[in-house]
N, C-alpha and C positions, 0 to 999 in steps of 0.2 A: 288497405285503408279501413281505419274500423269504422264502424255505422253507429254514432251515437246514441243515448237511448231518448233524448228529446229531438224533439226536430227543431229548424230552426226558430219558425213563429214563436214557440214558444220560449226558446232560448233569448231570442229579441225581446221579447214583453217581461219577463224577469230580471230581477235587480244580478248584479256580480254573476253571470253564468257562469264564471270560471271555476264555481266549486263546484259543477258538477261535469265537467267536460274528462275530466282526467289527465293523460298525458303530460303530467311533470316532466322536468328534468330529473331519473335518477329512478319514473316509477319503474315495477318490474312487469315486464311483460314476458306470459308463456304461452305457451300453444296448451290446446284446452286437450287435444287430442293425446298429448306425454304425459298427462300429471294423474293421478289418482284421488286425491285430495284437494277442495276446492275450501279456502275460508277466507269467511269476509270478517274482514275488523273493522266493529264499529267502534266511532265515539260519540255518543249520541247530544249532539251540539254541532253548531253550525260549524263548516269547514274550517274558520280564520282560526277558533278553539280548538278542535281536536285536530288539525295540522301540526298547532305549538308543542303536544304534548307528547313527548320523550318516550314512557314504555310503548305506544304503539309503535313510533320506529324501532324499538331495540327490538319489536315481536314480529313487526312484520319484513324486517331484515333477517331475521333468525327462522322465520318458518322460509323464507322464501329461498336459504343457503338449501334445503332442501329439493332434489329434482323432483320428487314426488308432489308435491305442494304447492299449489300456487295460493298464494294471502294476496287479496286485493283490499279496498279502502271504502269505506262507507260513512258519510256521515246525516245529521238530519239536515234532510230538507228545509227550507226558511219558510216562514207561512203562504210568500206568493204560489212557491211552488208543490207546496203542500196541499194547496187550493186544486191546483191543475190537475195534478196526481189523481187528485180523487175522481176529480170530474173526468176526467179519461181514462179513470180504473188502467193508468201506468206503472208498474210493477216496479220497485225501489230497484236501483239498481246500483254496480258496485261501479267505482269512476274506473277502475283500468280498463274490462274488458265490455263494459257497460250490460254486462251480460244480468237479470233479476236474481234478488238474494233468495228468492225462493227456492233455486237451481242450487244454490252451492251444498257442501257435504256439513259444514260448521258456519254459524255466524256467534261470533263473539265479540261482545259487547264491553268495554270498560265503564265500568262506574266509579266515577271520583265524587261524586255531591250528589247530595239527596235529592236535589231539587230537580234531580233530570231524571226523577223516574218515571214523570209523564211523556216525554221524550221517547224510552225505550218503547213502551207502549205505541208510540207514531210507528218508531223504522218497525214493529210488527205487523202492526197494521198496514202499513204501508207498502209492506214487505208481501200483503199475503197469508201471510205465517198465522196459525191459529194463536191468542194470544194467550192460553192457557195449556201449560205442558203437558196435561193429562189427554187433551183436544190432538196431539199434533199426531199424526201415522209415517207412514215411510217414506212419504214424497214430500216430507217437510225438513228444512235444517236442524241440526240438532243445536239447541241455543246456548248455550255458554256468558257464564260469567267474569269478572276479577276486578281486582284495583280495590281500593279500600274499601269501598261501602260494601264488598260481600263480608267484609269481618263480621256483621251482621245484616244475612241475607232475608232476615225472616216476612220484612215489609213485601217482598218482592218474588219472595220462591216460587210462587206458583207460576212465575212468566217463566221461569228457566228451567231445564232441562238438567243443566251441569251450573256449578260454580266452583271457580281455580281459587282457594285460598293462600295466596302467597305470589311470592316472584314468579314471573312467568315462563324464568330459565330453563327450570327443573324439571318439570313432569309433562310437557306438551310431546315431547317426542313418543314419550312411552304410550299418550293417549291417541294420537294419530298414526302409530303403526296398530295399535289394537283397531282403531278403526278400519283401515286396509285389512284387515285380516277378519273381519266382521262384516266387512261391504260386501264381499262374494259367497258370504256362510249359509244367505236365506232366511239369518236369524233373527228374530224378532227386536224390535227398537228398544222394548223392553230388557232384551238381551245384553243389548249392546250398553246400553244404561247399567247393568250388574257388573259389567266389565268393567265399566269406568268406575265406578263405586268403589271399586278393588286399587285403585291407585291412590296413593296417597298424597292427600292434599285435594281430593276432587269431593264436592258434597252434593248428594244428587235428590234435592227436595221432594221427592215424590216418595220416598224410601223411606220418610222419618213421620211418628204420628207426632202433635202436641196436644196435648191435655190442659185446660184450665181449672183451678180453682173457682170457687163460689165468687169469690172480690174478683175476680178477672186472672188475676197473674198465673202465670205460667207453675200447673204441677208436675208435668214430665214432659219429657222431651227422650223417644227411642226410635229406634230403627226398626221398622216392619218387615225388613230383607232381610235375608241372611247374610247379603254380601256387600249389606252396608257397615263402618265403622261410626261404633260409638263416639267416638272422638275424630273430630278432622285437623291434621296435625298442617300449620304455615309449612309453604313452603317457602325454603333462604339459600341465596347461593352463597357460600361463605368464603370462595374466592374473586370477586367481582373485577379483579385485574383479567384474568382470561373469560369471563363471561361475555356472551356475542353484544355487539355494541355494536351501531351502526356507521362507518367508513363512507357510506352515499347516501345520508338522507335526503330522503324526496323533497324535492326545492318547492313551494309553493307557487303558481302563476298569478297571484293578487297579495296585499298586503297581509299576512296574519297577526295574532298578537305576540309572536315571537319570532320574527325571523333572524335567525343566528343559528350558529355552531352551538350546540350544547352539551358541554364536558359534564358528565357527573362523575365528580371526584370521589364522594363516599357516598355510602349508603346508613342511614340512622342516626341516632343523635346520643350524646353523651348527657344530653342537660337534664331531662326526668323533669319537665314542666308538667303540672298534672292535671292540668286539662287538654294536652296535647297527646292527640291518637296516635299522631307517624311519628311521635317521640317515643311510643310503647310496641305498635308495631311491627317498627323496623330495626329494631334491637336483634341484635347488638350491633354496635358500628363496623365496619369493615371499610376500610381505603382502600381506594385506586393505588396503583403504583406513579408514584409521579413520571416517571422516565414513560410510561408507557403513552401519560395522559399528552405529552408533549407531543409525542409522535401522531395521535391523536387529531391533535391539534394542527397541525399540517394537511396529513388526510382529508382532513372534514372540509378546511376553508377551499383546498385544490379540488375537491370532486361538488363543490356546491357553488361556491363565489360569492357565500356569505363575507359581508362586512365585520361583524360581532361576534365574540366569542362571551358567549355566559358559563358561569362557573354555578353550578348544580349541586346542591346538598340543602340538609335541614340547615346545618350550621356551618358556614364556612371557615369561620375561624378556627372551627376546633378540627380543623384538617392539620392533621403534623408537619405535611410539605407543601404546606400554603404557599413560605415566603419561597422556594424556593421555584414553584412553581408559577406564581404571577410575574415575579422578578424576571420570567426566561419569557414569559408570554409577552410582558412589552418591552423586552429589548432584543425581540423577534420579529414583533407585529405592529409597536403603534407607528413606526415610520411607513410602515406599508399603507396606512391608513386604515387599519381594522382598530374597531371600535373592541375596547374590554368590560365585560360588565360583570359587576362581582355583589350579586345579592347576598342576602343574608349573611352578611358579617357584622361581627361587635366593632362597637365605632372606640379605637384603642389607636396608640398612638402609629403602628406599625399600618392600620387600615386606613390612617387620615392620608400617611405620605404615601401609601397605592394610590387611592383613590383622586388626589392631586397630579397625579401622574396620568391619570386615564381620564378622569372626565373635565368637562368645562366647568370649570367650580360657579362662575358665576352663572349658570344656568341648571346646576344641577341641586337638587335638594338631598340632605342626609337623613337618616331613619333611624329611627330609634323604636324598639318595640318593649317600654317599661312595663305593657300589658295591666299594669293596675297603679293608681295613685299613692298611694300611700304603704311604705315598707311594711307596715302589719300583714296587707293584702298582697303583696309582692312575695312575703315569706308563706301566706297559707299555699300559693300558688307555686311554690317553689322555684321564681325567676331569680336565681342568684344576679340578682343586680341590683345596687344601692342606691340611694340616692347622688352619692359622692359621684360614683363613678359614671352615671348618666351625666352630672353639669361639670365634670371635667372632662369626657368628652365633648359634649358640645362648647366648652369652652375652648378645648384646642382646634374644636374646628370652625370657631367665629375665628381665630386666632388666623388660621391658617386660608381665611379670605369668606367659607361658606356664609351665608347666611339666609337660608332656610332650610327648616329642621320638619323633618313629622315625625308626630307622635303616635303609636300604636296602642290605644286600650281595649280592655273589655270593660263592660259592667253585666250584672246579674252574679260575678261569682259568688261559692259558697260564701258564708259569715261574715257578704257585704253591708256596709253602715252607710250612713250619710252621709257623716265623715271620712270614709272611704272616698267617697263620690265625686265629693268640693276637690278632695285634695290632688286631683287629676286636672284641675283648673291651674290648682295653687303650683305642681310641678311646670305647667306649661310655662308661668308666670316667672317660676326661677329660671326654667333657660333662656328665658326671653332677657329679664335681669341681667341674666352672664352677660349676655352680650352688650347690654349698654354700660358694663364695668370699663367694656375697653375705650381708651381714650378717643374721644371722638373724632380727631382728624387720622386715628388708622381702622375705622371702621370703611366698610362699603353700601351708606345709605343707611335705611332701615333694615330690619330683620324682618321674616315671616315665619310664625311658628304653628303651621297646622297640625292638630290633635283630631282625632276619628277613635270615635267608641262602635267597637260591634257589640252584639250581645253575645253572653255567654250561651254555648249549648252543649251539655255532658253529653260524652262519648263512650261508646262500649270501650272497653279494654284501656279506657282510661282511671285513675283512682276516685274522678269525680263521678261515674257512671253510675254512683246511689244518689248523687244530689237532684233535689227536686231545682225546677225553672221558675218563672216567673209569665203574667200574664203580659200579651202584648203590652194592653195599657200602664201597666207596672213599669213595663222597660220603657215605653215615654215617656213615665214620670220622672224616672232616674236621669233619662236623656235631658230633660229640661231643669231639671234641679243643677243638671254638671254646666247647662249652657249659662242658665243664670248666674253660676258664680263667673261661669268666665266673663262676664260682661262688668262684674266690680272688678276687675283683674285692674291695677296701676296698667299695665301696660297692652291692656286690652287691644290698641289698635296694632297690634303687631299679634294677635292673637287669631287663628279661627278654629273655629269647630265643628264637625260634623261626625255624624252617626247614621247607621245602616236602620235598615228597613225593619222592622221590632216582629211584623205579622209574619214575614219569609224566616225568620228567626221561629218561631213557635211550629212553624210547618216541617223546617228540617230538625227541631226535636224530636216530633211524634216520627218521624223516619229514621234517624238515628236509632233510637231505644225501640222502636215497634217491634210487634210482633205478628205472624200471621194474616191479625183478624185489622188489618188495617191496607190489606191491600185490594180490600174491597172499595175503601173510599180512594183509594188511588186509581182505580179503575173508573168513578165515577167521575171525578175530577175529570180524570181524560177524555171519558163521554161529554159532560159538559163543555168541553174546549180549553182546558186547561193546556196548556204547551208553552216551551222555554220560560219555564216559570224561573229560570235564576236572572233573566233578563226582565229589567224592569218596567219597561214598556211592554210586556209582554205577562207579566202578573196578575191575575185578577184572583186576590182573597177571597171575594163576596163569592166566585165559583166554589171553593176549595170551601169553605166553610157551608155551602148547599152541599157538596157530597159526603161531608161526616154526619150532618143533619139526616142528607136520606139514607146511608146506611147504618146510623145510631153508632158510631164510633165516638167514644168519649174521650175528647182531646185534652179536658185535666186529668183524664186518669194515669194519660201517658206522660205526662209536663210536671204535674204539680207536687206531685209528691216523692219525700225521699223513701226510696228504696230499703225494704228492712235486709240487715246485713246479710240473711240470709238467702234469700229472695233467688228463686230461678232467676239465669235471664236466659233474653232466647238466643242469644249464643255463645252461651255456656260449651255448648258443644265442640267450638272450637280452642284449638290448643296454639297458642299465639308464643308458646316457652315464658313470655310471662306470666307467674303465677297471678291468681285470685288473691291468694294469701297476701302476697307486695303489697297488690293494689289496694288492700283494705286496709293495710299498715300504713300506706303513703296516706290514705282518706282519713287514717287517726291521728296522723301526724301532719296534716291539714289542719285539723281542727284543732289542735296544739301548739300552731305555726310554728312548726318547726321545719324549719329548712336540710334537705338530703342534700348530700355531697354528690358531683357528676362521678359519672361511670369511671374518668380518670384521676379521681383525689381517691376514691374507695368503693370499693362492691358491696351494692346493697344487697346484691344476694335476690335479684327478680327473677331470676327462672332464665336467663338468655346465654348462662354459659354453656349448656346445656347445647348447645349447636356446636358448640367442639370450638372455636373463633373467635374473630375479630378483638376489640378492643377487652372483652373479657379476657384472654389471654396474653397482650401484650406483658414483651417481656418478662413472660413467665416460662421460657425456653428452655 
């Protein structure tokens, strides 16, 4: 029987214990006594969130096919029991073996959003774990990064030991048999740190100085080791059909925010939207095999007793064996009563009669992500999508019974106007239109057509990553300037609108593009009590703007202005296969509005063929 690591009082007095109890259906449990290697995989966010999220199953089934290895599960604490922890100085512990993560050999952390990096600071602290990597000795875990926010690790490098740049397929084996072969050497942590610097794709922030200029900005950026690389090269698996996937994902015992089978059909996107990260990323594209995904699909729902199957990718449509692959999924599964769910697809004629076929139309809402109002703004942004083809599909699917539609924008982007702005009123307005063209005794009632603006915020390795932001209160003004037209809208009462949070917007800029010298106010933040800052109820600004105040961090210097073309940035260092050069050709052709054709009308030539694969070489055999 194992001995959990709260007792019961306190399991009684806390909300949902079931996220920390462990014992899934499908977890893996080993004897502590066989394995040589001990790693905890964090996601630093509450259980119902990082349960949903896909690469830790594919990492913690793919370390655990290992007998040397045992991967257990850690996530953060919620505030009641954050509380507790502290006051009973109870050591984080991992949900299988409940065993402290201070004992294990690696904890490795996924960062997806910036806003959780007062989070990782908790499970440190919480953990034990000295929170600064120069601090940590031999009886501490070695801490590990990945997931996209290490594309630029530089806000956050001082907490970590290691960071994985790239898929997690590739290079973990190579680092956890160096490790066994380092644990009985005698050798110093420092050692073992020169070892892993030697692998590629691993970047190990203590090894690198940075330099600033007189203005702030970044004048070098080198390596202080010998046996660190100048350059940290992504790593990509470029057959994704035989890379380890998970057969028995861990079942949750409480509701999460995704409980389903979840098929990831490809990897990366063909579209070149250019303010999109994981569209520059995860280049080039590579597909599943459909024959494999089917079988898959079998697998998954018999070893879990999931309901749902969700189909997984940036773009679903532009998967080649879409039709043939949904077409098998529900006339396999919807008579069994498995739910299908097929995000991100273009709403086209072939997706209306799927999606007729799997959901409850009159309960369900269609999406639309036109990302910007008006075709000028549509083309700087390079969203090949028109106005025609947005209200002809939503016209075939008022036709076809739907009616309610969201709409997805941004506002802040680059060479926005005012009339940019309205005209995100005035689209909602024509689809609203479309539908009262159809004759009135075959409509179904009113329409509802909800619109959501987020704010824009450039990204490294994206072609907008020189455009300056905007101040919070700038983006309220935009925000109410877009509401007030919606309110003269003719059809206003079939209209609504809403918009994200303008201050958590200016916060994950200064973290996106930071550097360094900003992770001093993220530490203060954390001292002040900052935590689940992506959770709204849980966000206090007035804290987060006291800790740039007391460490003098100047949050226009990181927001406000464009970037000169030439300009370090601090992750330069990293080699993503797409070139600089692209991305600054894509940002002048931005500014020219001119729209790039996807990866499959033409090769722009970004640097991603260069991985030998995927959709850059189709049929070119």
């Amino acid at each position: 029987m194992r001995k959990l690591a709260l007792d019961d009082d306190i399991l009684l007095e806390i909300e949902k214990p079931a996220r920390y109890i462990g014992g899934e259906v499908n977890a893996v449990m080993k004897n502590v006594e066989d394995i040589d290697v001990r790693f905890a995989m964090c996601f630093p966010d509450v259980y119902e969130i990082g349960m949903s999220h896909l690469g830790i199953q594919i990492l913690y089934d793919m370390f655990n096919r290992r007998e040397d290895v045992w991967c257990e599960r850690v996530y953060s604490p919620w505030h009641d029991l954050d509380k507790v922890m502290r006051e009973q100085k109870i050591p984080l512990f991992a949900l299988e073996s409940q065993d402290p993560i201070k004992d294990f050999d690696f904890l490795g952390i996924t960062i997806q959003f910036e806003m959780c990096y007062t989070n990782i600071l908790q499970i440190l602290d919480l953990s034990q774990i000295p929170l600064h990597a120069k601090d940590r000795t031999l009886d501490d875990p070695f801490v590990i990064g990945g997931g996209p926010c290490t594309y630029n690790p530089e806000p956050i490098a001082e907490f970590f030991d290691i960071f994985y740049i790239g898929e997690g397929e590739t290079a973990y084996d190579e680092l956890l048999d160096a490790y066994k072969e380092w644990k009985g050497s005698g050798k110093s942590r420092r050692e073992f740190l020169e070892r892993a610097a030697q692998i590629e794709g691993l970047y190990v922030p203590i090894f690198y100085d940075a330099e600033y200029n007189e203005d702030g900005t970044l004048k070098s950026f080198t390596p202080n080791n010998e046996y660190a690389l100048a350059t940290v090269k992504k790593q990509i698996v470029m057959d994704v059909t035989d890379a380890p996937y998970p057969m028995k994902p861990v079942v949750p015992f409480i509701k999460v925010t995704q409980d389903r089978v979840v098929l990831e059909i490809q990897r990366g996107c063909i579209r070149g939207c250019r303010f999109c990260q994981a569209g520059m990323l995860y280049r080039p594209v590579r597909e599943r095999n459909v024959e494999r995904l089917k079988q898959y699909a079998h697998d998954m729902l018999q070893n879990t007793g999931h309901e749902e199957i969700s189909l997984s990718s940036l773009s679903s449509s532009d998967y080649s064996e879409l039709k043939e692959l949904v077409t098998y999924l529900i006339d396999e599964f919807k008579n069994k009563g498995i739910n299908i769910s097929l995000p991100s697809l273009r709403i086209d004629a072939f997706s209306l009669d799927v999606m007729s076929k799997v959901q409850d139309i009159r309960k369900s809402s269609l999406t639309f992500a036109p990302e910007a109002g008006s075709q000028r703004m549509r083309d700087v942004i390079n969203k090949g999508l028109t106005e025609e083809v947005i209200l002809n599909g939503a016209g075939e699917a008022f036709e076809g019974g739907w009616t309610k539609v969201k709409l997805y924008f941004m506002l802040g982007l680059p060479t926005e106007t005012e009339e940019d702005m309205k005209e995100i009123a005035h689209l909602a307005e024509k689809v609203a239109r479309r539908y009262y063209e159809i004759p009135k005794d075959q409509r179904h009632g009113k329409c509802q057509i909800t619109a959501s603006s987020s704010f824009f915020v450039p990204k490294p390795f994206t072609p907008f990553q020189w455009a300056p932001m905007c101040k919070a209160e700038e983006y309220m003004r935009r925000a109410h300037l877009v509401n007030d037209e919606f309110k003269e809208q003719l059809n206003r009462k079939s209209l609504k609108y809403n918009w994200h949070d303008a201050e958590v917007t200016v916060l994950e800029g200064i973290m996106a593009r930071g550097d360094r010298k900003i992770s001093k106010a993220i530490e203060e933040a954390y001292r002040l009590g900052c935590l689940f800052d992506s959770w709204t109820e849980s966000f206090h600004n007035e804290l987060w703007m006291q800790a740039f105040e007391n460490t003098g961090v100047d949050i226009d210097f990181y927001n406000l202005r464009e970037r000169g073309e030439d300009e370090l940035f601090p992750w330069d260092f990293i080699d993503i296969g797409v070139t600089r050069k692209f991305l600054r050709r894509e940002w002048d052709r931005a500014m020219e509005e001119k729209v790039t054709p996807n990866c499959r009308m033409q090769c722009s030539g970004c640097g991603a063929a260069k991985f030998g694969g995927g959709v850059c070489y189709e049929g070119k055999n």
